[in-house]
C-alpha positions as CSV (number, residue, x, y, z in Angstrom):
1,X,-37.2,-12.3,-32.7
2,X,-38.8,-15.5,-31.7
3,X,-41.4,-16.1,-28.7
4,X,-39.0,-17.6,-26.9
5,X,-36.5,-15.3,-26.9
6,X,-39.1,-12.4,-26.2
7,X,-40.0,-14.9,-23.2
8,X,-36.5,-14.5,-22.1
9,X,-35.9,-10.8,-22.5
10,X,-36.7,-9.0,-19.3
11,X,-35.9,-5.8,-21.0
12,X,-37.8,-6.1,-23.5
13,X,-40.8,-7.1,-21.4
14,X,-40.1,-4.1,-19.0
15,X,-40.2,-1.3,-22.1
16,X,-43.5,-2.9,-23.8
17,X,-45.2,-2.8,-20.1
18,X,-43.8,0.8,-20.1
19,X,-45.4,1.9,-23.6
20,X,-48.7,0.3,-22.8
21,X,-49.3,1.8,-19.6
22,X,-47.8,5.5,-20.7
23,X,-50.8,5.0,-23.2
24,X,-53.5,3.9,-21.3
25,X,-52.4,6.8,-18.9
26,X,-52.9,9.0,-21.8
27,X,-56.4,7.3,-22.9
28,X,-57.7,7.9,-19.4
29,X,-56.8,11.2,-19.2
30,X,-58.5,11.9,-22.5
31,X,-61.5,10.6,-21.3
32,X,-61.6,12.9,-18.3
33,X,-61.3,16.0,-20.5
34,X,-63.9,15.1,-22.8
35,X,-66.2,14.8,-19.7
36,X,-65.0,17.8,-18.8
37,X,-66.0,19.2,-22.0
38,X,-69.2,17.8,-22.1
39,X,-69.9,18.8,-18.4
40,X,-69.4,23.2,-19.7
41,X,-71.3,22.5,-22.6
42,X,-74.2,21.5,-20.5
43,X,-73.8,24.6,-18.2
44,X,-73.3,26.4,-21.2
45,X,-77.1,25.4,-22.4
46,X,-77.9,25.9,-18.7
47,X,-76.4,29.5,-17.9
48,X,-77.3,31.3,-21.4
49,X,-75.1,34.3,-22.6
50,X,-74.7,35.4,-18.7
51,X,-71.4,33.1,-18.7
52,X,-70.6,32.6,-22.2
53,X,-67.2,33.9,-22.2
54,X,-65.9,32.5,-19.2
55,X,-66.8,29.3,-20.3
56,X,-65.8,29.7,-23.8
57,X,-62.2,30.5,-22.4
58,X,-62.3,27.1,-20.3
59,X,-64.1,25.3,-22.9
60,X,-60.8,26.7,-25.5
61,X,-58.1,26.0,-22.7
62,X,-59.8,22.1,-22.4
63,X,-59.8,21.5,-26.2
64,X,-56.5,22.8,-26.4
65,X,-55.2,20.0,-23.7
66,X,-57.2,17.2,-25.5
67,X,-55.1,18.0,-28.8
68,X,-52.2,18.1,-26.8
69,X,-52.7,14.8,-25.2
70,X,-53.9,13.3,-28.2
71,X,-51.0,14.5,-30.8
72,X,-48.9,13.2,-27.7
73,X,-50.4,10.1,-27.6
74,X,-50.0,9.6,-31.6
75,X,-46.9,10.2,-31.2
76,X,-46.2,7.4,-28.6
77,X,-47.9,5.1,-31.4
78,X,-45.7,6.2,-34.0
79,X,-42.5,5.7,-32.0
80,X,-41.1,2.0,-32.0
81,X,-38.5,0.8,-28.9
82,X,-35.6,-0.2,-30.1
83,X,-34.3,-3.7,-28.1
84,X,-31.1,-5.0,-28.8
85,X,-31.5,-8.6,-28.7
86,X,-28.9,-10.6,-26.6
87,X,-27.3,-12.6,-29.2
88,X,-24.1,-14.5,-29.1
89,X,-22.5,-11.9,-31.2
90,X,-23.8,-8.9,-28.9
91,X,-23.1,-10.7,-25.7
92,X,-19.2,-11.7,-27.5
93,X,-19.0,-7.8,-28.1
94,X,-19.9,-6.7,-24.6
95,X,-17.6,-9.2,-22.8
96,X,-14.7,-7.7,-25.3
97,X,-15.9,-4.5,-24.1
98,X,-15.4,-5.1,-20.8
99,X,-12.4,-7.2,-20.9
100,X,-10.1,-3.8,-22.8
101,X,-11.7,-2.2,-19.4
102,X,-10.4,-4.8,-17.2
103,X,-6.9,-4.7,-19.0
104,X,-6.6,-1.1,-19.0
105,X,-7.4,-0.5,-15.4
106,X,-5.0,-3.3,-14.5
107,X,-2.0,-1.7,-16.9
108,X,-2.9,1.7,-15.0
109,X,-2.3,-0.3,-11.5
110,X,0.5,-1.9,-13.2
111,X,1.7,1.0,-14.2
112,X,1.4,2.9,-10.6
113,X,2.9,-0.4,-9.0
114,X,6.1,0.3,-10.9
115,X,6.8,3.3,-10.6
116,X,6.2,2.6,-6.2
117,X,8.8,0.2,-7.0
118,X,11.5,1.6,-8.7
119,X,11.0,5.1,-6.3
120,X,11.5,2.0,-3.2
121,X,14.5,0.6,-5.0
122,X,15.9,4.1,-5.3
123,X,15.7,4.8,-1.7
124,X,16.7,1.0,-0.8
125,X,20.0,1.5,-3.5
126,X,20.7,5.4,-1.6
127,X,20.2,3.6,2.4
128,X,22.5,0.9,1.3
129,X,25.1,3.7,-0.2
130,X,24.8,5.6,3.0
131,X,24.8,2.2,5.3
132,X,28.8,1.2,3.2
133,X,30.1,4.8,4.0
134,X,29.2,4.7,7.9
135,X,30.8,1.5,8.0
136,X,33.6,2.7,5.7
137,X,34.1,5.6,8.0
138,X,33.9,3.4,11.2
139,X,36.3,0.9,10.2
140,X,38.7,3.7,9.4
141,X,38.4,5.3,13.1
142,X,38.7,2.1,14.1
143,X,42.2,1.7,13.0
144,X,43.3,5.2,13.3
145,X,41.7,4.6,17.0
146,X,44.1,1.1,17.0
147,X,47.2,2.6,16.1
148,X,46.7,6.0,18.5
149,X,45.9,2.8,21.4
150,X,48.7,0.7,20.2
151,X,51.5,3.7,20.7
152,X,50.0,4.7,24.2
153,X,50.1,1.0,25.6
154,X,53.8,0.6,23.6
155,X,55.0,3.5,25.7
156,X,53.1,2.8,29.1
157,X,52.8,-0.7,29.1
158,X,55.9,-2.5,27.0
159,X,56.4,-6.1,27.2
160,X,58.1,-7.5,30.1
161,X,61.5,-8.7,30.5
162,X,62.9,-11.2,32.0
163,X,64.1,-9.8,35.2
164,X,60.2,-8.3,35.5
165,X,59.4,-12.2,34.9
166,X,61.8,-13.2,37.9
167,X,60.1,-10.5,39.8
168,X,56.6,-11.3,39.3
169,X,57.7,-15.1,40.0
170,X,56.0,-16.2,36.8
171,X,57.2,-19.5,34.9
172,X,56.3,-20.0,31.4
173,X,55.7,-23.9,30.8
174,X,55.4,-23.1,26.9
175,X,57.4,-21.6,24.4
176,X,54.2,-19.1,23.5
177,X,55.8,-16.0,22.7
178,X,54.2,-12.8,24.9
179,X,52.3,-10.5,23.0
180,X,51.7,-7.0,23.4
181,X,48.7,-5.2,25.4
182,X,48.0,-3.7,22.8
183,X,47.7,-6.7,20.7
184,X,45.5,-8.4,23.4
185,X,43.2,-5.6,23.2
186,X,42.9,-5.8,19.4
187,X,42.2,-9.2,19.6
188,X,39.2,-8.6,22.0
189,X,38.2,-5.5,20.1
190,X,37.7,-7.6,16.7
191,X,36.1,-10.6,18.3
192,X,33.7,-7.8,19.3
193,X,32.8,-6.4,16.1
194,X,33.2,-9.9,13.8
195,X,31.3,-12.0,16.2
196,X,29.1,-9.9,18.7
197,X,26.6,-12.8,19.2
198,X,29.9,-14.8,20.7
199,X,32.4,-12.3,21.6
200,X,34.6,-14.1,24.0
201,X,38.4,-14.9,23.7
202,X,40.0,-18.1,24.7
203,X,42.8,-17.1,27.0
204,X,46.0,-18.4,25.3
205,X,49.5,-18.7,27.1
206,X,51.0,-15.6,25.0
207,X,48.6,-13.6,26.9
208,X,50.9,-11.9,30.2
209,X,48.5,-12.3,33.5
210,X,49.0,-9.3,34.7
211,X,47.7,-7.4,31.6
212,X,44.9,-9.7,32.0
213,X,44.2,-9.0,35.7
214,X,44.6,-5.2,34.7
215,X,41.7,-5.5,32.0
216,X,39.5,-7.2,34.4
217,X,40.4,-5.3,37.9
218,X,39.8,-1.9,35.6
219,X,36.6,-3.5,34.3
220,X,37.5,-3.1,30.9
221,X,37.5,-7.2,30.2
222,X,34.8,-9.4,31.5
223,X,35.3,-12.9,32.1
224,X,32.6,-15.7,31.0
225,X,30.0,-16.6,33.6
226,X,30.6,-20.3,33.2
227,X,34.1,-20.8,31.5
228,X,37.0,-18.6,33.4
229,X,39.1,-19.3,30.6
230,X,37.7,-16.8,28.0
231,X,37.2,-13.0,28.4
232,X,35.4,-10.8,26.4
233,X,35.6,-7.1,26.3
234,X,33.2,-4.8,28.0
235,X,30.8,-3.1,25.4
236,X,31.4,0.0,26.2
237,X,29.9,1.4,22.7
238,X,26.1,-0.3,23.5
């Protein structure tokens, strides 16, 4: 490795400052145990045979940490740091590294988004299922409800005749052929249900007044706020 590239190797500038001071640590601290030892020695001249063994043992238990720190501080010599220098092969290497990281964690979100996805359209494909057999059941009480109304009104409230027309004083300018109350009423209950945004009827001339004076005297037909010629029947189901 050149200067330069040791110059622009924080790492490797960090473990060499790491080595040297671990060894001047241990240098310094060899120092203070020879003093040490040199310091009992002296008392040892000093004191005579009254202390010998006492300071024999500590004399033994210094020597013994001097050869520890020294062996330890051979070792620290022999050893070598290993630096991998940042080369555009090692830096190529780590960014593949971390790229088959990047893709594999994506895949597993991926993965997870999926399966969220398909459990969703599951439950959207079983509402939608349950949503078409309401409305397949309502549409068939609807016309079993149509036909049940449609005989009722047939037997209660048949079309008029003429001599009812003479009674009730009514003229018909138009060749509109009557229809049935019951017919009226269907037409008001599918404007309702096909167009509930708009769900007023133009009042046409096959429609008999009377029926229509019933439905709106019996609150059952409303009549438009601004137009008196359309009706609409009351929501009852809302």
């Amino acid at each position: 490795m050149s200067l330069n590239q040791q110059g622009l190797d924080p790492d490797s500038t960090t473990d060499e400052e790491f080595v040297t001071n671990n060894e001047d640590e241990l240098i310094k601290q060899c120092e203070e145990m020879w003093k040490d030892m040199e310091e009992y020695q002296n008392k040892l001249l000093l004191n005579g045979s009254e202390t010998l063994s006492k300071s024999n043992a500590q004399l033994s238990l210094l020597i013994m940490q001097v050869k520890y720190l020294m062996a330890e501080l051979s070792q620290w010599h022999k050893e070598t740091v290993e630096i991998t220098p940042l080369t555009e092969d090692v830096l190529i290497t780590l960014g593949k590294e971390e790229f088959q990281k990047l893709r594999h964690d994506l895949e597993m979100v991926l993965s997870t988004i999926q399966s969220k996805n398909e459990k969703l359209k599951e439950d959207l494909e079983r509402i939608l299922n349950e949503l078409k057999i309401k409305t397949l059941n309502i549409k068939d009480f609807k016309e079993k409800l149509l036909v049940m109304l449609g005989e009722f009104l047939e037997d209660h409230f048949p079309l008029p005749d003429e001599s009812a027309k003479k009674k009730k004083k009514i003229t018909q300018e138009s060749t509109a052929q009557l229809i049935t109350l019951h017919e009226v009423l269907e037409i008001l209950i599918n404007r309702l249900f096909d167009v509930p945004h708009d769900p007023y009827v133009k009042i046409s001339d096959s429609f008999w007044p009377p029926y229509i004076e019933l439905l709106l005297r019996n609150g059952i037909a409303l009549r438009h706020p601004e137009d008196p010629t359309r009706i609409k029947l009351e929501a009852f189901h809302q």
